[in-house]
Each structure stands twice: as structure tokens, then as C-alpha cells.
C-alpha positions in Angstrom: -1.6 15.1 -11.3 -3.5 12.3 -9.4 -0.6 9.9 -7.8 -0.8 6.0 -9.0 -1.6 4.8 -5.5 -4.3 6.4 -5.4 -6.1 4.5 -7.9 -4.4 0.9 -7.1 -6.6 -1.1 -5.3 -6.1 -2.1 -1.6 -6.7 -5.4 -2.2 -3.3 -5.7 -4.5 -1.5 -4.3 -1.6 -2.8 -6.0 1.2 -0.9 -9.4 0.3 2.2 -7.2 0.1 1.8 -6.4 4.1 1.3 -9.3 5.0 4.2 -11.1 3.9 6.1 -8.1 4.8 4.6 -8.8 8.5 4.9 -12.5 8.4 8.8 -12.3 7.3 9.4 -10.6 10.7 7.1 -12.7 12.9 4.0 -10.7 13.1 0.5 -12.0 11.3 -1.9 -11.0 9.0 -4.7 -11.1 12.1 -2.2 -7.7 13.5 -2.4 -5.9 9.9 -6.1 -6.3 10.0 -6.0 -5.0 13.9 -4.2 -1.7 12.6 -6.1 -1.3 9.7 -9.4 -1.5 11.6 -8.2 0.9 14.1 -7.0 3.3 11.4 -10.3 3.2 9.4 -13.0 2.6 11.9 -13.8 -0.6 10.0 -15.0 -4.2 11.0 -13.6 -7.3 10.0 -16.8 -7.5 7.6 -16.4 -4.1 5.9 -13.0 -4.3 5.7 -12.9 -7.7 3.9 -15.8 -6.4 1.6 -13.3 -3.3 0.6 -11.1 -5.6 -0.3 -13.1 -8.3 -1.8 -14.7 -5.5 -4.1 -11.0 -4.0 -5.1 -11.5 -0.5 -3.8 -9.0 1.6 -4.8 -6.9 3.6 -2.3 -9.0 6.7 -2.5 -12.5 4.9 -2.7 -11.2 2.6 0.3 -9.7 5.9 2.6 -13.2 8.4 1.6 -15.1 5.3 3.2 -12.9 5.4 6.2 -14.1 7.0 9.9 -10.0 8.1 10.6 -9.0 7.5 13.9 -8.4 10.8 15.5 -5.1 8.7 17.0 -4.0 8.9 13.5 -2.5 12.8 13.9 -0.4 10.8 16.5 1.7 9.1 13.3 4.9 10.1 12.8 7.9 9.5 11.8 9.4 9.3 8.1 8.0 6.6 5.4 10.1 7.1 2.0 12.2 10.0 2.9 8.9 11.8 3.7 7.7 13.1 7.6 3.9 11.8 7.3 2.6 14.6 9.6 4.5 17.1 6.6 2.6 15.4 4.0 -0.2 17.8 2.0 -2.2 15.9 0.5 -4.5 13.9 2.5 -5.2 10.8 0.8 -1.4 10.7 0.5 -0.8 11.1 4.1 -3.5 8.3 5.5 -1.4 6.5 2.7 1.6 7.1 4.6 -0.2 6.7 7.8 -1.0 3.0 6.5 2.0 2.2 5.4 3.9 4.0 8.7 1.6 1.5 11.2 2.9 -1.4 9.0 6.2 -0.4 9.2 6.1 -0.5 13.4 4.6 -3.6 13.7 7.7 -4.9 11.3 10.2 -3.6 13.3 8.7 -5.5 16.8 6.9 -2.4 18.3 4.4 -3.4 20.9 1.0 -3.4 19.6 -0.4 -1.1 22.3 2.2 1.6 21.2 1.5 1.0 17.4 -2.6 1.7 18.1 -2.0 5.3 19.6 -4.2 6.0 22.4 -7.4 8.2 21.9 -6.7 12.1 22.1 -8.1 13.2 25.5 -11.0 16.0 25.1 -9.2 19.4 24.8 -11.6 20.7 27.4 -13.2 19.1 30.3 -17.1 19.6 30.0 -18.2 21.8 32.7 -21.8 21.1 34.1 
């Protein structure tokens, strides 16, 4: 059975974080940092997902995830988001985790995880 989220559009959620974020000091321009981070998006593709109501699934199968994003953890609605299956679920959760730091005053730089180093150094 397909979850509800998946099919809700970003777009109806968006105004939901940002007034979450703007209750505790932080501003929309900060959500639209994390998202584009998360994603891989610009500032133009992300407001065309959102202009053209793409749903959670359509907006996440468009998405370049950041490989920082396996960095997320941590618990968003009694779930661990690095235990979570399904994977449009968990970049869900990832979303909604980022959202949640910048809320509670964490330093940007520590909310946008720093790239994973190569697991090998290239040899010549």
C-alpha cells in the first residue's frame, strides 16, 4: 500500500516549513538552502517543482541525493531515518529531519553534512 505522502504535493508542504522555521527565527531562504543541498537542485528547478505541484515521489525521482544524506540521523516520528526501508519514505524523513535541525537552532554548517571523503585515495 502506497503511503499518502507520497502522492501529496511538495508544494502543499512547503508553506508548512516555512512557518515552522520562521516561528523559531530561521527563514524560508535556509529551507530552500537545505532543500537544494538535499536534492541537487537550483533555485530555478526547485521553484518549478513546486510551481508545477510535484508530488513527493515525482519531486524525490527528480532529485540528484546528496551522498551527505546517509549522514541523517536521528529519530523523526518515533522512527530512526537511517532504519527506514523504504526509500522514498526515508528522503521523506531525511527532508523533514533537516527541517527539524534548523528548528531547533543548529548551525547551518552542521545541518548541510559535509561531503563523504573518497573511500580510497586514487593511486597514479
Amino acid at each position: 500500500m502506497e503511503h499518502r505522502i507520497f502522492t501529496t504535493t511538495v508544494a502543499s508542504v512547503y508553506p508548512l516549513y516555512v512557518a515552522k522555521l520562521e516561528r523559531k527565527g530561521r527563514t524560508q531562504a535556509e529551507l530552500d538552502e537545505v532543500i537544494r543541498w538535499l536534492t541537487g537542485f537550483d533555485e530555478a528547478r526547485l521553484q518549478r517543482e513546486l510551481d508545477e505541484g510535484a508530488t513527493f515521489e515525482e519531486f524525490f525521482a527528480d532529485a540528484d541525493l546528496n551522498p551527505g544524506a546517509s549522514l541523517i540521523t536521528g529519530v523523526v516520528c518515533g522512527v530512526k531515518v537511517q532504519e527506514i526501508e523504504d526509500p522514498l519514505m526515508q528522503r521523506i524523513r531525511y527532508l523533514d529531519k533537516l527541517v527539524d535541525e534548523l528548528a531547533k537552532g543548529k548551525p547551518m554548517e552542521k545541518v548541510l553534512r559535509p561531503p563523504l571523503p573518497d573511500p580510497l585515495p586514487k593511486t597514479v
